[in-house]
N, C-alpha and C positions, 0 to 999 in steps of 0.2 A: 667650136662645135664639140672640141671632145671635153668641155668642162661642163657642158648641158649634159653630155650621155653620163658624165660622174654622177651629176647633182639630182638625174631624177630620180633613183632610188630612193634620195633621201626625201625630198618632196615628195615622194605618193607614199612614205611613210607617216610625215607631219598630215597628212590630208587624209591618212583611215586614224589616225591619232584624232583626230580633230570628230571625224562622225562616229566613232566608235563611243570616246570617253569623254570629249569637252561639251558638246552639242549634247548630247543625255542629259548631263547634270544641268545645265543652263534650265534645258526644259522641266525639268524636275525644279527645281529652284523658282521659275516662276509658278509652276504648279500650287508650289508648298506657300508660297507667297497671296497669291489670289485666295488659296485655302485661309487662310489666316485672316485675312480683308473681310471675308463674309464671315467671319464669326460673331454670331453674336449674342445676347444674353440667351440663358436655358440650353444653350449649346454643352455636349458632353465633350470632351478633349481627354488627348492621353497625354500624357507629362514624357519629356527627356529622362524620368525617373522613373515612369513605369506608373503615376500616378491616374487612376482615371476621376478627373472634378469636373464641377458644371460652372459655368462663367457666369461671374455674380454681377459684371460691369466693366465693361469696354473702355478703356483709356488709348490713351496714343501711342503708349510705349509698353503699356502691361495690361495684362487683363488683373480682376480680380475674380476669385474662382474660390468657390466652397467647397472643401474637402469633405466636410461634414455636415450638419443641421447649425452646428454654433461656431464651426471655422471658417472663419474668409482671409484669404492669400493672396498676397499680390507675387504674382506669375510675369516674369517678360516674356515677349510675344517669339523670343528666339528658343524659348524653352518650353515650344509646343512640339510633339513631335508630329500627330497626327489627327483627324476630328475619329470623334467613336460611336461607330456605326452599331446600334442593337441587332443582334443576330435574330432576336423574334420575330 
């Protein structure tokens, strides 16, 4: 009994460890996941770089995305950061 009164300190530490910071990111991660899935051409994206392009064609592992009227880029899909919402 008195190794259960030691140990739950540390368990209801692991357990707001867990909903605080592990369970956040999880959901955020499938968030940003699903985000990424429904992207698709004409779509605007901001870049890991701070780049905002529009997706020229959906592959499985990269998009390809025009920076400009005559540049087209092959983008991996980990190096989206977020889609880009027009503020107008």
């Amino acid at each position: 009994m008195e190794i259960i009164s030691q140990l739950l300190p540390f368990i209801f530490l692991i357990a707001i460890m867990y909903f605080v910071i592990i369970r956040p990111q999880q959901n955020e991660l499938k968030a940003k996941n699903a985000m990424i899935d429904s992207l698709k051409k004409g779509d605007k994206i901001i870049t890991n770089g701070g780049f905002i392009v529009v997706v020229h064609k959906v592959e499985e592992n990269f998009f390809s995305v025009k920076l400009n009227d005559d540049t087209v880029v092959k983008l991996t899909k980990d190096a989206v950061a977020k889609k880009y919402e027009d503020e107008a």
